[in-house]
N, C-alpha and C positions, 0 to 999 in steps of 0.2 A: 093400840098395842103398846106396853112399855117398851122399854128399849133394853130390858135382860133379854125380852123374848125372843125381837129381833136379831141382835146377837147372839142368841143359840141355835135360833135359823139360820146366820150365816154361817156357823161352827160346821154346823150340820152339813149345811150346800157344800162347803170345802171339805172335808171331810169326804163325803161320797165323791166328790169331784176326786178327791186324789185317789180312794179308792180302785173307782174306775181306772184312772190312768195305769197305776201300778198293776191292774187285771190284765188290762191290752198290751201292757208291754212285754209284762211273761208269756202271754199265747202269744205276742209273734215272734219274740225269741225260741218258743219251743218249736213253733212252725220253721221259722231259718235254721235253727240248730236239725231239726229232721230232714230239713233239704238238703243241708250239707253233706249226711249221715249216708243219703239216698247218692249223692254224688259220688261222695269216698267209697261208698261198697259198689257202685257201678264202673268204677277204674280199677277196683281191684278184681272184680268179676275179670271185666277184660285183658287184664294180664295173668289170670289162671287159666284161664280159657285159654291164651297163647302161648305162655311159656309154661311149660309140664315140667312135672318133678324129673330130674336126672339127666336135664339138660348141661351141657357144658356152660361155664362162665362166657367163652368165647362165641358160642354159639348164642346166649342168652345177650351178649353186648351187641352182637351182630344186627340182632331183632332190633333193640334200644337202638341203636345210631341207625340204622335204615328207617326209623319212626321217627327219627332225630327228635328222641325225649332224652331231655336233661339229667343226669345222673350221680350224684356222688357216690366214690366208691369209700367205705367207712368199716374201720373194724369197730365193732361193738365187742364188749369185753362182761357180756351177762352171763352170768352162770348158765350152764346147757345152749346157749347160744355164740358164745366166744367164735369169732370171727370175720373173714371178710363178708361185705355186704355189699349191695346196689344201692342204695337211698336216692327216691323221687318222691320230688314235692310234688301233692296232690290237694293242698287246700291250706288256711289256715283260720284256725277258732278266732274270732275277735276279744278284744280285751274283755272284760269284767271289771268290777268295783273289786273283785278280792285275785282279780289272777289276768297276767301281763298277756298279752296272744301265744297261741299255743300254734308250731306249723304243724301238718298234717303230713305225714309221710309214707308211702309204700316201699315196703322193704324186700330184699329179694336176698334173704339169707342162702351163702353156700357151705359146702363142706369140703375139706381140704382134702385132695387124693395127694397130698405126700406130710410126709412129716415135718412139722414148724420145731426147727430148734429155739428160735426167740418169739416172743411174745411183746408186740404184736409183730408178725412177719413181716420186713420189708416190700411186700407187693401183695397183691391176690396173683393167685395161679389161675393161666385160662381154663386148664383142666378141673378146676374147681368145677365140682356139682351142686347144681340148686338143687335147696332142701325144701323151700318152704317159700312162698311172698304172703305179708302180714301189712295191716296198716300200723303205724307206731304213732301217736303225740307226743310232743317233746315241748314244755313250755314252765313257767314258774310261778307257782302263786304264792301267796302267804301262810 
């Protein structure tokens, strides 16, 4: 056998070789990426299930600190969504080649029963009613 030929069979063998690699590495990222997906929507099941629309803030913290889960409370300033919030971390995306880790969060939007002179209000109100719990990602890529 000359020695081009060889050389294009080894082209060849690396070549498939990396193939493969790059095959296995996408299906088991898509396999963790679905596990995660199955995680984040099985914590959010469980806090619809428990906390119901029209719960007080007071009553919805009650539940959270008797479960003693962690909790920031955050105004978000989104259009139609403007206001206090609950933010709990429930997971986070690992880095990428094109994007830094992303946290995973469940969010427990209320609505204000009184009127906010300033934006963003100095506190949440206990009497605040939950509207809505959503998962959010928050993270940066290129």
């Amino acid at each position: 056998m000359k020695h081009g030929v060889k050389s294009f069979y080894s082209m060849q063998k690396i070549t498939v070789f990396t193939v493969l690699v790059l095959a296995a590495w996408f299906i088991y990222s898509r396999v963790e990426q679905a596990r995660r997906e199955t995680a984040y929507r099985a914590a959010l099941a469980q806090f619809q299930r428990d906390l119901h629309i029209g719960m007080t803030r007071e009553e919805t913290k009650k539940y959270l600190d008797s479960r003693k889960v962690p909790y920031q409370p955050m105004y978000w300033g989104e259009p139609g969504g403007a206001g206090w919030s609950y933010r709990i971390q429930v997971g986070e995306e690992p880095a990428t080649i094109i994007c830094k880790s992303w946290d995973v969060y469940m969010v427990l939007n209320f609505g204000s029963t009184k009127t906010v002179s300033r934006i963003p209000p100095d506190e949440p109100v206990a009497s605040d009613i939950l509207q809505g719990v959503h998962l959010k990602k928050e993270g940066t890529c290129l």
